[in-house]
Structure formats: C-alpha cells, structure tokens
C-alpha angles and dihedrals in degrees: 000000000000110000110199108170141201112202125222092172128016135190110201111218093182109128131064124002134197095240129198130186103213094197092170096025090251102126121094134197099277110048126118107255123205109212137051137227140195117228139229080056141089130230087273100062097046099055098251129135137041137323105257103241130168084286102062117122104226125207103245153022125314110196086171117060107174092101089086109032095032102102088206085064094057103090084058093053099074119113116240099032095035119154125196125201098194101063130350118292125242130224085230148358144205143160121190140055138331144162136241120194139180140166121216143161116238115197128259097229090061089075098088080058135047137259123238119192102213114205110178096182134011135160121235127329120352122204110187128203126187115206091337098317123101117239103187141305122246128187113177120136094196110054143030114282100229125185137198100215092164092123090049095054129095108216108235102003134089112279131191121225120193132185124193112200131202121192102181116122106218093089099055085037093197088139134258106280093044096139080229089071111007118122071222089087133354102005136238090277120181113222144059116274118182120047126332115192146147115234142196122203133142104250137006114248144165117217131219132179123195102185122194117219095181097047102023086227112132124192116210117203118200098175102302100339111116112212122183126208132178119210115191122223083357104208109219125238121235135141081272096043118036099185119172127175113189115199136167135241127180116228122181079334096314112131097212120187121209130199126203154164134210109242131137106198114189150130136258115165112319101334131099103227122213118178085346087304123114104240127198120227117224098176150144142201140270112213093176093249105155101152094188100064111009090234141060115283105242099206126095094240106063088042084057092052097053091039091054091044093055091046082045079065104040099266126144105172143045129205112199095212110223097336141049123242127239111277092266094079098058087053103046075051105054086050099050100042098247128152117231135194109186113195131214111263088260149106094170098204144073081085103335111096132181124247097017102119096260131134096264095067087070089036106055087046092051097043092052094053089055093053090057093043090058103026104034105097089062104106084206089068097086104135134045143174126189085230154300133305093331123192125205125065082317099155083070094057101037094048086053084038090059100042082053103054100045084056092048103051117004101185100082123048115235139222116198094224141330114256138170122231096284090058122097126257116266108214100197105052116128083214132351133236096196138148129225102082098066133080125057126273093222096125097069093034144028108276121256132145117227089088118099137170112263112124084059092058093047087044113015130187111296091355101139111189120103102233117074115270114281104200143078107277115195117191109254111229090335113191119012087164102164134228123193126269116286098214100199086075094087089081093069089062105100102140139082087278115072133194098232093130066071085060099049087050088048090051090055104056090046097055088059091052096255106113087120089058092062095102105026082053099054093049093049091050099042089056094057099045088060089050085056089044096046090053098047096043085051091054081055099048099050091049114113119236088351101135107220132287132257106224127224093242139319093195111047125263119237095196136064098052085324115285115218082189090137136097082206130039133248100268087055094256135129127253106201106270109089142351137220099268090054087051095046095057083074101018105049143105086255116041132169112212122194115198102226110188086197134343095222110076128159118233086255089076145078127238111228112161125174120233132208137160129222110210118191086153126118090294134286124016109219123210098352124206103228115191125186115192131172112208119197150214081278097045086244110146127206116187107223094182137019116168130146112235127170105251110203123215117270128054132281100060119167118212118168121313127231127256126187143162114214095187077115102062105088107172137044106301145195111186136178121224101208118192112190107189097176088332100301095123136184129181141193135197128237134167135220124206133191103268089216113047119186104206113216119250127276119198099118091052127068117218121205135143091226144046081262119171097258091051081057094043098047082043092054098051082047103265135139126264125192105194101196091199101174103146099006118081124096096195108082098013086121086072111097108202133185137162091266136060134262120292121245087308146320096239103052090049095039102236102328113173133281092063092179131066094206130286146262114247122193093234091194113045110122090241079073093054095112098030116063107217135162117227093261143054101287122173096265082072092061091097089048105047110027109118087339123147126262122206115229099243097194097108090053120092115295085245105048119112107179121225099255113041133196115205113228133212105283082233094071110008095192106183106250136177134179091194113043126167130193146157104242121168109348089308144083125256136180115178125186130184091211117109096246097161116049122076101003107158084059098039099057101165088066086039088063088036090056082052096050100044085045094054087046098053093045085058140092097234090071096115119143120208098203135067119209131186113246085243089064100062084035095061083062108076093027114040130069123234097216118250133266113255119201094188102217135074098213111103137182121274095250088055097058136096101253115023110222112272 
C-alpha cells in the first residue's frame, strides 16, 4: 500500500549515521560497523566506495569501446587519476549493499499513534529493521519508502533503526541506461536523499483531489473517505494562471491540509485541451544530470531555479526521461505555472523488453500508479508516459497500460510510451511523443523556411490507417544539434562527479596544435547549433495542428558519449553564445514566423516573403503593433511597415506579407529581416549578391584542381597557384561534412555523419573583402559546405590554424581547413576544397567566393605566413588518414537495421 503522510510530529534523522559496506551480503542489523556516514547523502557524497578503474562495471550502455583498446587512451586508464570520455567520472563507485544505522528515542506519548518511517528518496531497494527485526523491503525509484514500524518500537526508550540498501539493478530489471539508474546521467548512487524522518500521526492515508473547474466543486478522497468542498468563483490554473487554493480536512483526528489547482486537461482531435483551450507545448527534457550531487535535489527552490530558467527561455513543459522527479519539483511546478510528464523509471530496452514475460512488466505498473498515488494532486502533473523507447511487443502493453491507467487515475492524459520515428504506432494513446516529424531537411536541399511538417503528423511514421491521424502528436527529443566543449566549465564541478571526459577533449586538441581555437571553436559552433535549433523550432511553429515539441535538451547531457546538445550547459548556465532573450525571438508564447523561399537572393529580385504569427499567449492580441525593419552591413536599420492588426489565438496566423525590391542594393550584403508584434521580435538573416559579377583577370594564377606538373613547375619560377580540390583530396576524405552539426554525438552513434559542428572562419581576413561572412558557418555558406570535402591538416605546422576551419568532433579534433595558404617552392599557393568552378551563373554564393579568393590573390595582400614542403600538399591527395575504430559491434537501436516495432 501507498503510504502518503501528513505529519503531525517528526522526528529528523538527518545527521550521522553508523555506516557498513556489506560487500558479500554477510552483515545483519545488529553488528557492530565501522564507519560513519552523513544523510541525506549517498555513498558518493560521502567519499565511500571504490576508486573507478578500467574494471568497473558501469551502469549503462558503451557503444564506443576505444577507450580501452586505443593506446592513445592509456595514460587515462590508470586507477586513481582515470579519466573517462563517454559520461562524467566519480570520485568513487560502488554497487552493492550497504547499512545504515541509526539509534533514537522515540517518545513515550507516540504510542496511542503510529510510527511512520519516512524515506524521500532512496536508491535502490531499501530493507528496514527496527531494533534487529526486519519490518519489510521497498523498492520503488519514484516515490518515498515509507514504512509503519509501529509494532518494532519501544515506546519511551532508545531504538535502533537499520536499513540495508541495495542499489543493483537486476531486481527492479528497468534496464541499464533508465535515467533513473544510468551512470549516463545521475549515477547508480548508494544512500537516501530527501527527508528522513520518523512520524506520528493517527492513521495511514493516500490523498486524492478531483477539482472542478466548471462547478467549483472539488471532491477530496482520504482512502475511501469522500469529502466535499464548494469554491466560489474557482480561478483556473494555467501557465498563465498558477492558481492554488490549500484547505483542511480531519481524518481519524489528522488535520490534513490539500492544495490544489483548477485545471481540466483532455483531448479532442488533435488538440491537447487545457481549461477547454488547445495549449502548445515548448518544452525540453529532464535527463536527471545534476553533477553536484549525482541525484535530484529534493527542495522547492532548486526546482524553481531550473523552472524559471526553462520559462526565461521560452519553455512551457518538462519530460522527465525514464524516471519521476522528488516531489519538489512538482511543487516548485504547480507555483510557477509549468506543464510535467513524469515518466515511469524505465527505458525497457538494451536487453529489457516489455510483455515478455519479465519482471518489469508488474513493476513498471505498479510503479506508475504510485507516481500518481503520491504525485497526482499536483495541477502541474498533466502528461505521462509508461517509459522511454521500449522493445518487446510493447504496443500491447502500452496500449493496456494506457486503458489502465486512464481508469485508475482520470485527471492526467497518457502516452503509452515516448519513440522516436522508427517506433510503431501505438493506437491507444490519449497523445504521442513520437519522432519522425522533427529535424531539417537541409542536407538533401537549400535551406528556407516556409516548409512544416504536416503531412507526418497526418501520417506519421509507421502509422498504418487510411484516414489521416486523428491525435496530439509532441516531437519526441527534437534538436540535439551539438556545439563543442567550453572548457572553462570545469570550474562549476565541485562535486563528486568531474568533467575530465572535458580533459581528454582538451588533450586532444591540443595534440593537433589547436589549443588557441577552444573557445573560437565553441562559439562558432554554438552559433551554429541555435541557428539549427531556431529553424527547426520555427518548422514546428507554422505546422498546423502539430502540438508542440520536447527538446533534447535545452541544458547539455553528460552521458551517452557526452551531448553538448545544450545552449546552455548542464548546470543551466549559459555559455556565451546566446541568451534567453535571443532564444525567445523563435522559441516564445508569442512568435513571429517569415516564409523565406531561400535566403540567397541577387539584386535583380524581390524580396516577397510571406508572415505569419504563432500565438500560444493568454488569448487574442488586440490591436497588435506589427513592425517590419531591414538592418544592414552597417546595423543600420530602416523600418519598411508598421501597422496595428488584431492576432487570434492558435497558430498559423497571416498578417501582411513583405514585399521588397533589392534593385538598390549594389554590393555584397548580409541583411537582417526583423518582425516586432508588441515587442516580441525575431529576426533572420538573408544575403543579397550583384546579379552580374566581372571576374578579375587571371593571367598571373594558375588555376588546376590537382598538385599537376605544371602547378609544380609555375610554383617552382615564384608564381601563384590557386588548386581548386574539391573532390579530389584523399586526406581527409574520412571526414563526413554537412551543413549541420553533429548529431547528439559522435560516440554514442559510432561515427555517424556529419563528423564536423560548423567551422571558424577568420572574418576578417582580406581573402573575405568581396564576400561578407560571420565568423562563423552561417547559412550563406550552405552552397559552399554541404557534403563538401575537408583537407587533413596533421602534416602542416603545429600553429597553423587555416582561414576557413571545420570543427571537428571533440572525440578526434583532426586539424582540418577548406582555405589553406602556404609558401611552398619558391612560389604562392592557395588550395580550397570549395567547388568554386562548376555551375557558376546558378551558385551564385561560390560565384561571389571565386570573386573574393581571385581578387585576393591578384592582390598584394596575398602573403602567406607560412612555408610548406611540396610532399605536404602532396600527401593530400595521395595519403590516408587511418580510420576511426570503435572497437565494439553493438550499436544503438536507431542505427540498426529494423527499429523495434
């Protein structure tokens, strides 16, 4: 039985506790221990356990194995100063069991009540003994273990109370890389967090509240006793709106107090229904990283922090992946106006499958119901899913798990489970978290932004009817677009977890010469990584009926190969790339969206561009103040409309389009389309380029697409070669590239293109005269970059960074360049790997590049610093680099052949 308490009288047993390590499960209640430990805690933050060395048995999945057979790792694999690349590293580690014991006195007068041992947070199984006899054995990770040891106590006199815990995972069976387990994120930590406390109380009750927004009548469940209560003129709660109303009812003399909130939460078609008003979710998810401690903090505040953090950004909602938070953060929740879906503490897969006939079936039912038991009153509970990715005939269970649920509890709507694309389609979900319709299609096509996804959520991915879908689809872990490492983040570990898988990346670059580019290279790339997320938060915005997305994630992921997925970090901070009103222009309640067909346009267009608002607000906006503005090179900015206009609630709004000549712009331009509706802006970048360019003249460059005698020969009498290698080079041909970053990580997908999160570019470098660029990838450079090939930089000086600068994946870091310039003979030479030559009247980016290099060239600022041996650019074209072995065959599910269905 579920025990939830009020209690009347505590008794805090926080403070020092007798502590065993029970290595061989040989220790009992009642021997003597011979260490001491401080709770709340866990092993981990108490210094106990073992030093983590290359034997350790991690909790969770390794798709990457050179860490151990790399000989470039060894000098990492020693125990003592180890350092690991795939998740943080802990001072210390241990599975297995261990005791807890503490003496107190528990008062005489508590013996006309009984005594509830309160447990907030333990991990994993808890096994209790009062004064040597064993009262029971919990193992829930959702909720508080509570136990009744009224019948163990003496009344008056000094008892000792003993708790053996056993943090192993096979009993519980979730799977290994559950973030409610996983050394991915929090760790498999030994201890209780939270509260523990001994209470006395009259009787032992759950709670439940079934508020009625329409009638204000609200019915209050204790067990089986029905209470009625009237609130006149209820106010609803909302993100908007975080009303909370706390009253009192007596039970068996318990004064018990209950908060609540108004709120109706359904679904009618494919909308989610809040209040009787479709809402949008903007949300990310939770993966349970708290470095600091190893565990979820279990006080309001922190939760707060966190919460406000996430609305600072824009977001609404928060998924708890594969596991449910402490009770504070419901709390800190229901204050602030903020959506949750907890998840049941379990990824069923990675060898744990559902409805087959193993133990996690009955646990994970069991478990969910619990965290309703415990968590359902909270108006800011709206949303769950039994788990995360599950294999097995999971579509059975998930579809009873879902009629169960709804039966068992009515006041949340369920989703059987959250997939990705690859997954089935679960017929009997109230709502879907499910991938497919996310990312950007901008490998395969130019990139624009007037596209959506509508046609996969009428027929999403292995969905099988014949009429279009029907339900609210949420993107499942949309984004996770990477930057590189910020190495200054080391400082905020303070904790028992350290960022040395931060060392080993810093090594690396290093190693190829590039430890000035750190922090040139994690702005470039982060830059780029917002420009992935705005577009594809944008796609998401202007679909019709699409309700809303779950990022992954907007704070980083330690786990999994480490995912620096985040715009912030994970410690919710900022790196220094963008804030949270940059990120709320494309990510708000209020969010102007322009249709660009293309962002590359000649001075011989027009610019019409389509304009619409998404308006997930209160409700109408009345009378709107729309404002249109073009800045410039110079950041001039010239408003071109201003207008009022009334903007209804919902998405897909149209307001008036933009129309615009660009006969007038006469020069290479970058220039920024900004839309103001009330003052919520957003802005996008677009550049302009001379219909009719005169090349300069060439006779002193030759021009070739290889090292070919007569390049050798011109080099060799002092004159300038441009090598044009697109194509053509072998060294670096190992290097996948697109226009996007790379994908989650390279470690956890084994080397899954694209290889490279964007590059640093010297902006101002005189080679760029005639061709406006940022310092970083920005989309004018998509012509240029997609699928384009990278030179292997190893054989050039240590200090040499080239002009034009692919990142690499922070698990290599080979030093590569697209411009590279060199003395070489007695001659000049400047070699690219851009396709400068073919097509040239339709790509007219390279067009203007061609330009820009020729007139460089022509120059006499064409001086390189640097002086190279013929072999070097030889080796080029010639030479291998060797390829990167993973050392291991075992793959995650979305790189093999059959997704789970």
């Amino acid at each position: 039985m579920i025990l939830t308490s009020f209690a009347q009288k505590t008794i805090n047993l926080s403070g020092t506790w007798d502590f065993q390590i029970d290595r061989n499960g040989s220790y009992n209640a009642s021997q003597k221990y011979d260490d001491t430990i401080k709770l709340p805690g866990s092993m981990l933050t108490n210094g106990k356990g073992d030093l983590p060395s290359i034997h350790t048995k991690w909790t969770g999945s390794l798709y990457d194995s050179s860490y151990y057979y790399n000989p470039y790792m060894e000098k990492y694999r020693h125990t003592g100063s180890i350092k690991f690349p795939f998740f943080l590293t802990p001072e210390h580690y241990y599975v297995g069991y261990a005791w807890y014991r503490q003496n107190t006195n528990i008062p005489r007068e508590w013996k006309r009540n009984r005594v509830v041992l309160f447990l907030e947070r333990p991990h994993i199984e808890t096994t209790v003994f009062v004064n040597g006899k064993e009262v029971g054995h919990q193992m829930s990770l959702s909720v508080p273990h509570e136990y009744d040891i009224t019948d163990y106590v003496k009344f008056g006199k000094t008892n000792s109370i003993a708790i053996k815990i056993y943090n192993g995972i096979e009993n519980v069976g979730v799977g290994q890389d559950s973030h409610s387990v996983t050394d991915q994120t929090q760790g498999n930590w030994n201890g209780i967090v939270g509260k523990i406390q001994l209470r006395s109380q009259k009787s032992i009750f759950t709670v439940k509240t079934f508020p009625d927004l329409n009638t204000g009548n609200v019915k209050i469940l204790v067990n089986n006793k029905e209470y009625n209560l009237k609130i006149d003129n209820p106010q609803p709660w909302s993100e908007f709106t975080p009303n909370l109303y706390t009253r009192s009812v007596i039970y068996c003399g318990d004064t018990i107090p209950v908060t609540f909130g108004f709120r109706n939460i359904e679904v009618k078609g494919r909308d989610i229904m809040l209040n009787g008003k479709p809402i949008y979710i903007r949300g990310t998810v939770e993966n349970c990283n708290f470095p600091l401690t190893g565990y979820p903090p279990t006080d309001v505040e922190s939760w707060k922090k966190i919460i406000q953090k996430c609305k600072d950004y824009g977001i609404n909602t928060m998924r708890f992946h594969s596991y449910c938070p402490p009770e504070a953060a419901f709390i800190a929740a229901d204050s602030l106006g903020f959506y949750l879906q907890p998840e049941g503490p379990s990824w069923p897969n990675h060898g744990v499958k559902l409805n087959y006939k193993q133990h996690i079936d009955q646990y994970l039912a069991e478990e969910t119901k619990k965290i309703c038991d415990y968590y359902g009153n909270h108006p800011s509970f709206v949303m769950m899913a039994a788990g995360n990715e599950p294999a097995g005939d999971w579509v059975t269970w998930c579809n009873n798990w879902v009629k169960t649920m709804k039966e068992y509890d009515n006041r949340h709507i369920y989703c059987g489970a959250s997939v990705g694309g690859g997954w089935a389609w679960d017929n009997l979900s109230e709502y879907h978290v499910k991938g497919g319709a996310r990312g950007l299609d901008w490998s395969h096509k130019a990139p624009q932004c007037n596209d959506d996804y509508l046609s996969q959520i009428e027929f999403p991915r292995n969905y099988r009817e014949k009429e279009p879908n029907n339900s609210p689809i949420i993107a499942h872990e949309q984004g996770q677009w990477c930057a590189f490492p910020d190495f200054k983040e080391r400082s905020l570990y303070t904790g028992p977890y350290k960022a040395k898988n931060f060392d080993i990346f810093e090594d690396l670059l290093k190693k190829d010469g590039m430890a000035s580019q750190a922090e040139k290279f994690l702005y470039a790339s982060g830059k780029l990584q917002v420009t992935a997320y705005k577009y594809e938060i944008e796609r998401n915005l202007r679909t019709k009926d699409y309700s809303g997305f779950l990022l992954l994630g907007l704070n980083d992921y330690s786990g999994q190969g480490t995912a620096l997925v985040g715009p912030l970090n994970v410690f919710w901070k900022e790196k220094g790339y963008v804030d949270s009103k940059q990120w709320k222009e494309f990510c708000g309640k209020i969010v102007p969206l322009a249709k660009f067909p293309k962002f590359i346009f000649q001075n011989t267009d027009t610019l019409n561009i389509p304009i619409e608002v998404y308006n997930a607000s209160e409700g109408d906006i009345k009378d709107a103040y729309i404002e249109y503005s073009i800045i410039d090179n110079n950041t001039h900015s010239n408003i071109i409309a201003k207008y009022n206009t009334t903007i209804k609630y919902g998405k897909n709004n149209e307001i008036r389009p933009i129309t615009l000549p660009l006969n007038g712009i006469k020069t290479p331009s970058k220039l920024t389309l900004n839309v103001s509706v009330n003052g919520n802006t957003n802005e996008w970048d677009f550049w302009v380029y001379p219909s009719k360019v005169e090349m300069p003249k060439t006779k002193d460059i030759y021009i070739t697409d290889t090292l070919d005698s007569k390049a050798i020969k011109i080099l060799n009498n002092g004159g300038k070669v441009l090598i044009t290698a697109g194509g053509k080079i072998r060294y670096g041909n190992d290097v996948k590239q697109t226009y996007l970053p790379v994908f989650w990580n390279t470690s956890w997908f084994k080397m899954r293109p694209p290889h490279t999160t964007g590059s640093y570019i010297m902006n101002n470098h005189p080679i760029f005269k005639d061709f406006p660029t940022d310092s970083w990838q920005n989309i004018n450079w998509w012509e240029l970059i997609n699928n384009a090939q990278v030179m292997n930089l190893q054989e050039f000086p240590e200090d040499y960074q080239p002009i034009y600068q692919p990142i690499d994946t922070w698990h290599v870091s080979r030093k590569l360049g697209m411009i590279v310039e060199a003395n070489v003979l007695k001659g000049k030479l400047l070699m690219t790997t851009f396709d400068i030559n073919s097509n040239l009247n339709n790509r007219i980016v390279a067009r203007q590049l061609r330009k820009s290099i020729l007139e460089y060239m022509s120059g006499n600022s064409f001086k390189p610093e640097i002086t190279l041996d013929i072999k070097v650019i030889r080796d080029l074209f010639e030479k291998e680099a060797p390829k990167v072995n993973m050392f291991t065959k075992d793959s995650p599910d979305e790189l093999k052949p059959k997704i789970i269905r």
